[in-house]
C-alpha positions in Angstrom: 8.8 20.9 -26.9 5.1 22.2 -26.7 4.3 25.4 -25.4 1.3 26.0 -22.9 -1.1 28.6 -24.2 -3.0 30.1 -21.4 -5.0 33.5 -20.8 -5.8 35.8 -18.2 -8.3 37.5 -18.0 -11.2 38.7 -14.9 -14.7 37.2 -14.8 -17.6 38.6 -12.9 -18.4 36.8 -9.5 -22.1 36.5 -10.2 -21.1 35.2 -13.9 -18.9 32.7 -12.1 -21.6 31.3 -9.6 -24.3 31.4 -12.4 -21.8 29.0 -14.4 -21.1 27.0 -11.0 -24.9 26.7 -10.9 -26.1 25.5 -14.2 -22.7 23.4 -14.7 -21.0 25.0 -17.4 -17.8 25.2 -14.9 -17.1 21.6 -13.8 -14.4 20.0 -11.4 -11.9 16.8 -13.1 -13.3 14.1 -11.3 -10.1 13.7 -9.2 -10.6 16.9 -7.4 -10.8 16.5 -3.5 -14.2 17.0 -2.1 -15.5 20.5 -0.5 -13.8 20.5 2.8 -13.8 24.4 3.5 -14.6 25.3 7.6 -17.7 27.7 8.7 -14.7 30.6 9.9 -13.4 30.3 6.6 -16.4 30.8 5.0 -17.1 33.9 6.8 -14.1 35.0 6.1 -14.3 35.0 2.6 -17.4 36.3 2.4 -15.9 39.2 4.3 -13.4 39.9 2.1 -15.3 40.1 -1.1 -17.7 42.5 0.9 -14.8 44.8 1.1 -13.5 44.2 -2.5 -10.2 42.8 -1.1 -8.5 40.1 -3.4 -9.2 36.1 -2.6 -6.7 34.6 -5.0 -7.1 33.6 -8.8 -9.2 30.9 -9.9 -6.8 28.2 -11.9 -9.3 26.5 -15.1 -8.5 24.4 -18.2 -10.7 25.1 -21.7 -12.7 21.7 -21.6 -13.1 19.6 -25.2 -9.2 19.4 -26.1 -7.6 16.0 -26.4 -7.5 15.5 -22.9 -11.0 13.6 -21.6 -10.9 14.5 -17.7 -14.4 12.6 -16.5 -16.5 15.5 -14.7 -18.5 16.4 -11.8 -20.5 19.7 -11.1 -19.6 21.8 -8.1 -21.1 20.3 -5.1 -24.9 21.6 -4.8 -25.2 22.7 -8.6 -28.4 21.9 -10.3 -29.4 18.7 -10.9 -29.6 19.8 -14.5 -26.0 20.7 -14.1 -25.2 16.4 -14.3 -26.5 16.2 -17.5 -24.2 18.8 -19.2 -21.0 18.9 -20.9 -18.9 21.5 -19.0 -17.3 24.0 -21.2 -14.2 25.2 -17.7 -13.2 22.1 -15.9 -11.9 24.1 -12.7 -8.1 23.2 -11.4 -7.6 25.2 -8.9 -10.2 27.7 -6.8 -12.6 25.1 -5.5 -12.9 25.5 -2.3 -13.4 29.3 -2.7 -16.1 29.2 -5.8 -18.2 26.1 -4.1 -17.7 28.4 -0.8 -19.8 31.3 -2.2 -22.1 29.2 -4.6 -23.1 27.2 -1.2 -24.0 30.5 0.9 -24.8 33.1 -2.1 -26.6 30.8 -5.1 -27.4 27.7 -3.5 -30.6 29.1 -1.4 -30.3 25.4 1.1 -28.4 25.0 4.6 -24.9 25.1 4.1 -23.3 21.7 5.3 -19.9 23.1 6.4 -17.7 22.1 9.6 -16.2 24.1 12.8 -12.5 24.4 14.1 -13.0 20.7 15.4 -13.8 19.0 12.6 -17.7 18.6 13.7 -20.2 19.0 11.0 -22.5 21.5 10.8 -24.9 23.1 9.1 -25.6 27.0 8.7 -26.9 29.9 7.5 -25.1 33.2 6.3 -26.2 36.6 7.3 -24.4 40.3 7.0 -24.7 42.3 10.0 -26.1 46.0 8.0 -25.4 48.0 10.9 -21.7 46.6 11.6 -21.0 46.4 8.7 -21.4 50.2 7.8 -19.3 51.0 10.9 -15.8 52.1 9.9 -14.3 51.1 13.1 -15.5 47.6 13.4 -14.0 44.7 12.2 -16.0 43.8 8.6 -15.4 39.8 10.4 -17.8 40.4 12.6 -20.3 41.2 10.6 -20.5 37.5 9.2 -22.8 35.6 10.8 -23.6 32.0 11.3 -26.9 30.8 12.6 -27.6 27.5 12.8 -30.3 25.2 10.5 -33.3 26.8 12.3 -32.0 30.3 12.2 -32.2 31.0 16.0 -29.0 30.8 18.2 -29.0 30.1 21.8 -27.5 29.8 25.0 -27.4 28.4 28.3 -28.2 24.7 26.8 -31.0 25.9 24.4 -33.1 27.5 27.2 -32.2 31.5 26.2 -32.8 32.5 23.0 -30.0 35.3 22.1 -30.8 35.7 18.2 -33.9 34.5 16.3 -33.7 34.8 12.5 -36.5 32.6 11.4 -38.6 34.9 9.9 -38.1 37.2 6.9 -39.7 39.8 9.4 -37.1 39.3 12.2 -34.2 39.5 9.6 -35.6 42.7 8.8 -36.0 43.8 12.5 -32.4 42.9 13.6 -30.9 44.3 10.6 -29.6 40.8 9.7 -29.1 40.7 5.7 -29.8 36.8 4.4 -26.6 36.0 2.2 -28.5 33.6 -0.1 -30.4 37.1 -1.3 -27.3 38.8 -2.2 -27.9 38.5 -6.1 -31.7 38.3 -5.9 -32.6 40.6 -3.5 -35.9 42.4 -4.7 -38.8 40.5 -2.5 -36.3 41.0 0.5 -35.6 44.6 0.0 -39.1 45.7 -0.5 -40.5 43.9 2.7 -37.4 45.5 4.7 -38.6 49.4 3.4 -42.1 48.4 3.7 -41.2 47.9 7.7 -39.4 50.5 8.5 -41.5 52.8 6.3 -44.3 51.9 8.1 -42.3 52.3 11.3 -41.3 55.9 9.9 -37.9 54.9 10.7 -36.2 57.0 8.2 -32.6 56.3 8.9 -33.4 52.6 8.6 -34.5 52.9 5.1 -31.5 55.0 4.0 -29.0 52.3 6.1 -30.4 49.9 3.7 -29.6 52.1 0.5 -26.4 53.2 2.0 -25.8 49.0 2.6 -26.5 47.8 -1.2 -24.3 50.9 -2.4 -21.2 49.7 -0.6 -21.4 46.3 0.7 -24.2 44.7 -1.7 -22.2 46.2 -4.6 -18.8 45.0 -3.5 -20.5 41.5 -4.3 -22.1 42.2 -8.0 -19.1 43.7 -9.1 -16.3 41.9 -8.0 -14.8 40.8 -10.6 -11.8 37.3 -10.2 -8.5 37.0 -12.0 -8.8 33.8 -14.2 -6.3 32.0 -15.4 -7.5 29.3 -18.5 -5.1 26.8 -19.5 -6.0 25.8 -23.5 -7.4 22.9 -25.3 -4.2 22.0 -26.8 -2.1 21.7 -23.6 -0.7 18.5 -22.8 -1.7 16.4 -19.7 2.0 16.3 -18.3 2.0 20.4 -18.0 -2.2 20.2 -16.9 -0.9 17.6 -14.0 2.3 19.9 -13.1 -0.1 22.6 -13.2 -3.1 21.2 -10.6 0.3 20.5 -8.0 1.7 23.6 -8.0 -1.7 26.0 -7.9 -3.4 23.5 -5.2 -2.0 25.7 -2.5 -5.3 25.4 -0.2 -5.1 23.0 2.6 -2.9 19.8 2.9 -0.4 19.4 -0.1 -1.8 17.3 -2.5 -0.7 14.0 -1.7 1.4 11.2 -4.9 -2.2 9.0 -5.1 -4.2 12.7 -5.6 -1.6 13.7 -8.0 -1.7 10.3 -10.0 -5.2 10.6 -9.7 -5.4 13.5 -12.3 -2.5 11.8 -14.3 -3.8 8.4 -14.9 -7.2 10.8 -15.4 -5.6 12.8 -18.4 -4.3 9.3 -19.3 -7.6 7.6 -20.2 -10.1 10.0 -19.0 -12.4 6.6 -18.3 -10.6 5.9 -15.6 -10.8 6.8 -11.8 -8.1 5.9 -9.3 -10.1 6.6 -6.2 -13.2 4.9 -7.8 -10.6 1.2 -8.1 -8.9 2.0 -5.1 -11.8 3.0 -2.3 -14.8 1.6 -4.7 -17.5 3.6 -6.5 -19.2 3.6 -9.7 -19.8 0.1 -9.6 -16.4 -1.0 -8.9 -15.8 -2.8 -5.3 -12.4 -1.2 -4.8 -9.1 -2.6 -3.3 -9.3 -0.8 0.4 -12.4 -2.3 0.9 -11.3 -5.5 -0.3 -7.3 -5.3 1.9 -9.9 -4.4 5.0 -11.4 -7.4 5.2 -8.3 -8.6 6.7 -8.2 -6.0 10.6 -4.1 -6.4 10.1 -4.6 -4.3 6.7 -7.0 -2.0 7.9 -4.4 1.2 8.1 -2.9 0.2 4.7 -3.3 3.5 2.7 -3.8 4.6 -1.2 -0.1 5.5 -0.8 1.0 2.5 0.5 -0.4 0.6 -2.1 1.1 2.8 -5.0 4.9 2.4 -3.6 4.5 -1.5 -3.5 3.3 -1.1 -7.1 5.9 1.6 -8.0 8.8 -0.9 -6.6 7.9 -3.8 -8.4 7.5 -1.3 -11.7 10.9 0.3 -11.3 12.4 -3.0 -10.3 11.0 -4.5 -13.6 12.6 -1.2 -15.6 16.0 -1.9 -14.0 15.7 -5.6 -15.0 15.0 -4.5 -18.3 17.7 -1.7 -18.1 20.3 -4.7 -17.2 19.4 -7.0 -19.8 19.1 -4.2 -22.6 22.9 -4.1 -22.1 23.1 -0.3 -20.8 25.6 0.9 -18.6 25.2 -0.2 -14.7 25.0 3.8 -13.9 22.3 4.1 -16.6 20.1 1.7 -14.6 16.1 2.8 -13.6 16.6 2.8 -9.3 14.3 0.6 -8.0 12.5 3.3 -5.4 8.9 4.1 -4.1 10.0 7.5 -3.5 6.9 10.7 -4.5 9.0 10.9 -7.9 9.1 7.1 -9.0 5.4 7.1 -8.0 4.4 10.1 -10.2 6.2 8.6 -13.4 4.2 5.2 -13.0 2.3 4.5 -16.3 -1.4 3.8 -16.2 -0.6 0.7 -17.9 1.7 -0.7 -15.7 -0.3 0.0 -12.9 -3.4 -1.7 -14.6 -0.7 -4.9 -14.8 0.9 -4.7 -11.9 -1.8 -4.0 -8.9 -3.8 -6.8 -8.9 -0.3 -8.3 -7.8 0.5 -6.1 -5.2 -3.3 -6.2 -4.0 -2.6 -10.9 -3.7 0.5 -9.7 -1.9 -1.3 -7.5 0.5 -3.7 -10.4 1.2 -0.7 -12.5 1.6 0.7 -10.6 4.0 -2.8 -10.2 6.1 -2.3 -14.0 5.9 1.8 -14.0 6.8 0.8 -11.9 10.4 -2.1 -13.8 11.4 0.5 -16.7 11.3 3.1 -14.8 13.6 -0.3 -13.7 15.6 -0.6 -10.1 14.7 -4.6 -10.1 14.5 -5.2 -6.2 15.1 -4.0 -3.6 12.6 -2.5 -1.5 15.8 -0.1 -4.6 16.9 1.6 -4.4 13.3 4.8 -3.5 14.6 5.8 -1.2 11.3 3.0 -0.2 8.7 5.9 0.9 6.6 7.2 -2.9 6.6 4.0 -3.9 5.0 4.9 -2.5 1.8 8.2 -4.1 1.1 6.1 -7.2 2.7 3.3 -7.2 -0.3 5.7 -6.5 -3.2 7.9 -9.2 -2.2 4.9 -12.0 -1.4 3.4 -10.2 -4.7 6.0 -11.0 -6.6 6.8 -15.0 -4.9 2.8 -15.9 -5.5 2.5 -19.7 -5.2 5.6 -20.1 -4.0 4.9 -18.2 -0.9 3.5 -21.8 0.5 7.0 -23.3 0.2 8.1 -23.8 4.1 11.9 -22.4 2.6 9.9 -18.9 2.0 7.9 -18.7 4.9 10.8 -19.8 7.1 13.0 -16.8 5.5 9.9 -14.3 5.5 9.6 -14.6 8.8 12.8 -14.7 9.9 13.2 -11.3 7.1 10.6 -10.1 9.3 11.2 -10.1 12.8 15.0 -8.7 11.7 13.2 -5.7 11.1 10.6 -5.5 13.4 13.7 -6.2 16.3 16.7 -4.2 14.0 14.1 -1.8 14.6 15.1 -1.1 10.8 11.6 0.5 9.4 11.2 3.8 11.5 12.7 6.5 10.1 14.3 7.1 5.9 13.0 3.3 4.7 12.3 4.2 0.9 16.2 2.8 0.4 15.7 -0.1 2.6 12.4 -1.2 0.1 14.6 -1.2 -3.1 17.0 -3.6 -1.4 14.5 -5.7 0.4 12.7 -6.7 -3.0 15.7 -7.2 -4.7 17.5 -9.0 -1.9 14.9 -11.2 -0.4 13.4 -13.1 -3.3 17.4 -14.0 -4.4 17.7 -15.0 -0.5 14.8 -17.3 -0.8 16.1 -18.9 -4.2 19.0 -19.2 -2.8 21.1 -16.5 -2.5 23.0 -14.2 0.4 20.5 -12.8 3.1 19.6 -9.6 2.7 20.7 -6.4 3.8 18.1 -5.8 6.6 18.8 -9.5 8.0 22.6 -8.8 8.0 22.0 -5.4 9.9 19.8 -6.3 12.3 20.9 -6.0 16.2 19.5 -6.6 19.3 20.3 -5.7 22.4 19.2 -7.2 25.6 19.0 -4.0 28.3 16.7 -2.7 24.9 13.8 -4.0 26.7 14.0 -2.8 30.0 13.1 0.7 27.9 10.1 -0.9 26.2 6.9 0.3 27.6 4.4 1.0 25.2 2.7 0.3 21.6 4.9 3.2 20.0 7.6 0.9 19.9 7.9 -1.8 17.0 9.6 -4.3 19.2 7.1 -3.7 22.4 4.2 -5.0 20.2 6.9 -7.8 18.7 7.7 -9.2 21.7 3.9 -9.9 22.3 3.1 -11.5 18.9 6.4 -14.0 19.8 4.8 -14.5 22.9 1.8 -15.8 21.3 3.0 -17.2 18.6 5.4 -19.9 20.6 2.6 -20.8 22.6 1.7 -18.4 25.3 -1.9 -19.4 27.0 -4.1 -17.3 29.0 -3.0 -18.0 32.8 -6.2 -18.5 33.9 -8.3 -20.5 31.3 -5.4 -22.2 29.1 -6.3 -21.2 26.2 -4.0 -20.5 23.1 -4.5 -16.8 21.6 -5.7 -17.7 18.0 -7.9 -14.8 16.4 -11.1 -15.7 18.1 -10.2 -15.9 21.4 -7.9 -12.5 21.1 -11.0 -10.6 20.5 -13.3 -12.5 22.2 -11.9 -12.3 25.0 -10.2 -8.6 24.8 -6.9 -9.7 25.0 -4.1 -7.3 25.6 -0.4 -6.6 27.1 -1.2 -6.1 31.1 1.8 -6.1 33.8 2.5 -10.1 35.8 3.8 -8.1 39.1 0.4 -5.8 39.0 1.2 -2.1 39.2 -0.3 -1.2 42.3 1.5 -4.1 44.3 4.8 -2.6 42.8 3.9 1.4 43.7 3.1 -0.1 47.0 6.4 -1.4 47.4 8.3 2.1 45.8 9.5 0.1 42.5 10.3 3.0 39.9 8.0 3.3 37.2 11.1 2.2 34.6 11.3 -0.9 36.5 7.5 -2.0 36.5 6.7 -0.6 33.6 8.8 -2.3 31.0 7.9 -5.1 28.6 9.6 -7.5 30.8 6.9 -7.0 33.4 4.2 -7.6 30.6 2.2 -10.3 28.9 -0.8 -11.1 26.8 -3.4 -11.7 28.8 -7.1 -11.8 28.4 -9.3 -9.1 30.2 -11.1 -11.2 32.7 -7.4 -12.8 33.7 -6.4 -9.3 34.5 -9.4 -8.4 36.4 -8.7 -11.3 38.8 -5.2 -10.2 38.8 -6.0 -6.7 39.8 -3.5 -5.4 42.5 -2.5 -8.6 44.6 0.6 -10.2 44.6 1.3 -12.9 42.1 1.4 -15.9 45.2 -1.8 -14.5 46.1 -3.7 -14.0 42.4 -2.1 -17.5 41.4 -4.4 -19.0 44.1 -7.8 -16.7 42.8 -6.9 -17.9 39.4 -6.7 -21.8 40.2 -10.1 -21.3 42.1 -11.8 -19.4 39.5 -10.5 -21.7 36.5 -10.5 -25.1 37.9 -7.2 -25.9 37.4 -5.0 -27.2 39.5 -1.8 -25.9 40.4 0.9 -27.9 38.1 -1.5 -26.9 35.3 -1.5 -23.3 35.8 2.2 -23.5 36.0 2.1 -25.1 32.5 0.3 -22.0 31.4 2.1 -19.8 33.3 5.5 -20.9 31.7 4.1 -21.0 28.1 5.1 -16.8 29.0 8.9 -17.7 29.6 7.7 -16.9 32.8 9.0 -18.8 35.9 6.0 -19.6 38.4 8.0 -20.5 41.3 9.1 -16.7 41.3 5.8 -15.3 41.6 4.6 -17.6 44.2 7.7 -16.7 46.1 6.8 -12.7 45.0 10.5 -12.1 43.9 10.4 -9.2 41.4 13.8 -8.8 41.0 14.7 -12.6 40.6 11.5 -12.7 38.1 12.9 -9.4 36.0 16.2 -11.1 35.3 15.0 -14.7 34.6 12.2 -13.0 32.0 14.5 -10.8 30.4 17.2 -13.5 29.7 14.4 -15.3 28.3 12.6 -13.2 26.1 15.9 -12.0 24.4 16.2 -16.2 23.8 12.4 -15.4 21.9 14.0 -13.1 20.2 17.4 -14.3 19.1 15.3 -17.9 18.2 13.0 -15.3 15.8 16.1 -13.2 14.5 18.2 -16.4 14.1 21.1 -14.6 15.4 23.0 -13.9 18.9 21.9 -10.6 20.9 24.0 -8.6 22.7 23.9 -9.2 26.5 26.1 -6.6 28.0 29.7 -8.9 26.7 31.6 -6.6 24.6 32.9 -10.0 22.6 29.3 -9.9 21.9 28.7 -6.5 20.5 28.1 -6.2 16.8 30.9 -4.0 15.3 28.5 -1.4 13.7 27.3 -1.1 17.6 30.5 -0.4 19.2 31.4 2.3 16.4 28.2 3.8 16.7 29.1 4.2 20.4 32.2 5.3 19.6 31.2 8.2 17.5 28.7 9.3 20.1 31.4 9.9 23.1 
């Protein structure tokens, strides 16, 4: 086993930021992007002013065997793209790029407040609070914005106006991009207040530069350097452990550096969101609205399934012992211990099933990414149409698919600890599909009827299911007719909106739970529900003939296309309406599922349901 040389040692601030600055210290190309906020930036800068420690910087000797591609700091030199970096940095980026941007940089720093909104700002020290012991050294940061004058009261008062060397010398307001050059400054700020015979100003500035000013040229930063020879697995280990800033570094990030250190001419992020003349797969998966959400993560657990279930294929037919087998998971582990090569095979696979799947939904009519009942199920979804290719057409797969599906989306099956659920689906429903038993999720998978009288919104999976049925066996707009394919659903701004209109019920003191459920809900386009508005459906059936030209037996038609019955709302009978559509849609439902739902008959209650209840008192 190798050992990992490594010094420490302290470097100069200055030194660091002139190395930031001509681009002798580099960042791996993986490295995130400079994210820090304008608080913490003020921050920092006040703790160096006081000499107080800001953390290590984490760097690796560049030229060993491991070819990282590079990228300067953001704002080094132009010159610093043409040089070969001798310190890639690994850790610390946020923190040097922090002070190169608002020490070295001399430009606007482009930075971001407590709400995310971009800014852009200057930094300036405060002299005089800054030299008072009982003031907080914070508040002696200050940000001004691009133009250097802050105001209030919508721009019409002017509280602080910084535009001038000469007013930055008459508010006592030290520039922070003069820190390590600050000759021409100095000498106009004595030459004022000399001229001002203002003696204590000019001995405030002395007394500043021998305290604060020096804090800055001689702080020096503990450094931590990772050698040449040590190996990418340890470098990779290395970059997750220090990379304490911020959000945890995420599997993609982390597989980022490793297939980096792998073949350093490679970039993950570059073939997954595009750059460096590569189109990328997100951009390509977005194409399709369904596919819109599908993350870099995603993505890398479809591929890391159909890896590990290739290594346990391979595991079986090498003869080793059934224990000894790889487990087929998409778990963070699995994914980090995914080759670079078997990624290169295995993702343009995963990428035709993820197309295949855009193609699977708009079939069941799920056009918008935000009716996907379960993102999660998209994953299993791709590796498994991946994997069937052109054999997907065959009306035997799509029949099970589907059926595979809406088990799930109705089971309610991919909400909560689904990484287990994956290895069986990939396993389980390609055998089911040549032939085999049905798989685990389709054997699992329950419905219960009084389970949609507590559906009332899109956080459900089954809510936005029952919709997609809807439209998918036929449901037309009430007023025009027409069938929801993809055009009209966005054309005309079609959405869930209540049959016995909300105001109509509140008039009449329904409860909420009553109205409110999916049962009192359809898919309806937007100019339907503004005829609708708050009438009563015997009253808005008559608007909607008039407006549409249709006469009455047609609207019925399209009326009942809902599993609606129209003689109920011309008669205004919510309650007779409620139990006719709920017997109904759990009829959608049991014809999706292909199995019986339970309806209140305890001969009809699944085992695992009666236990479950059983164990819950």
């Amino acid at each position: 086993m190798s050992v990992t040389h490594f010094d420490s040692t302290k470097s100069s601030l200055k030194d660091l930021l002139h190395k930031v600055a001509d681009g002798t210290i580099q960042l791996p190309d993986f490295q995130r992007g400079w994210v820090w906020e304008d608080a913490g930036i003020r921050s920092l800068l006040a703790s160096i002013s006081q000499g107080f420690p800001v953390g290590a910087l984490m760097t690796l000797a560049a030229g060993g065997q491991i070819r990282f591609q590079t990228r300067p700091v953001e704002g080094a030199h132009e010159s610093a793209w043409l040089k070969t970096p001798d310190i890639l940095l690994l850790d610390g980026q946020q923190r040097l790029t922090s002070l190169f941007q608002a020490i070295v940089r001399g430009k606007v720093v482009e930075t971001q407040n407590a709400q995310k909104k971009k800014i852009r700002r200057w930094y300036y020290i405060d002299m005089a609070t800054a030299l008072d012991p009982a003031a907080d050294r914070e508040e002696a940061i200050i940000g001004v914005p691009e133009n250097r004058i802050v105001t209030s009261d919508f721009g019409r008062k002017i509280e602080l106006d910084l535009s001038t060397s000469e007013k930055e010398v008459a508010r006592l307001m030290y520039p922070v991009s003069q820190i390590l050059d600050d000759w021409e400054w100095a000498d106009r700020y004595k030459e004022h207040w000399s001229a001002q015979g203002d003696k204590a100003r000019v001995q405030l500035y002395k007394t500043f530069k021998d305290t604060v000013l020096r804090a800055f040229h001689e702080y020096q930063v503990p450094v931590i350097t990772l050698g040449k020879d040590t190996p990418k697995q340890a470098v990779c280990l290395v970059f997750e452990k220090v990379n304490t800033g911020g959000k945890k570094l995420d599997a993609f990030e982390l597989l980022t550096a490793i297939f980096a250190a792998e073949d350093g001419e490679f970039r993950l992020r570059d073939d997954w969101y595009g750059g460096n003349g590569l189109e990328g797969r997100k951009p390509r998966l977005s194409a399709f609205n369904v596919l819109r959400e599908v993350s870099a993560t995603d993505f890398m657990q479809a591929v890391t399934l159909l890896h590990t279930k290739e290594r346990r294929q391979q595991d079986k037919a090498a003869g080793r012992p059934e224990k000894e087998w790889t487990p087929i998971s998409s778990q963070r582990q699995a994914m980090l211990n995914l080759p670079l090569g078997a990624y290169r095979r295995l993702a343009p696979k995963v990428e035709q099933g993820f197309v295949l799947a855009g193609k699977f939904l708009r079939t069941q009519k799920i056009y918008w990414f935000k009716d996907v009942p379960y993102q999660t199920q998209l994953i299993p979804l791709a590796a498994i149409l991946g994997e069937l290719g052109e054999h997907w057409d065959k009306d035997e797969a799509r029949r099970k698919v589907a059926r595979w599906f809406w088990c799930g989306v109705f089971g309610e099956l991919y909400g909560s600890t689904v990484e287990t659920r994956f290895g069986r689906d990939v396993v389980e429903v390609p055998a089911w599909i040549a032939g085999g038993e049905e798989p685990t999720t389709v054997r699992e998978a329950t419905f219960r009827m009084d389970r949609l009288d507590s559906l009332y919104t899109r956080l459900s999976a089954a809510y936005k299911g029952v919709q997609a049925l809807l439209m998918r066996e036929g449901a037309r707009d009430f007023r025009s007719g027409q069938a929801f394919d993809d055009t009209v659903y966005f054309d005309e701004s079609v959405d869930i909106h209540h049959v016995f209109p909300k105001a109509w019920c509140e008039k009449r003191k329904i409860p909420k739970r009553r109205f409110d459920s999916i049962v009192n809900k359809t898919p309806l386009s937007a100019r339907t529900n503004r005829i609708i508005g708050g009438k009563a459906p015997s009253t808005y059936l008559d608007d909607l003939a008039r407006n549409g030209a249709v006469t009455t037996a047609a609207l019925d038609g399209h009326v009942g296309t809902h599993r609606i019955d129209p003689g109920l709302l011309r008669a205004d009978d919510f309650e007779g309406y409620i139990s006719h559509r709920r017997e109904a849609l759990t009829a959608l439902i049991e014809q999706a599922m292909q199995k019986k739902a339970y309806r209140g008959d305890q001969q009809d209650e699944p085992a695992e349901a009666v236990e479950m209840e059983e164990e819950s008192g």
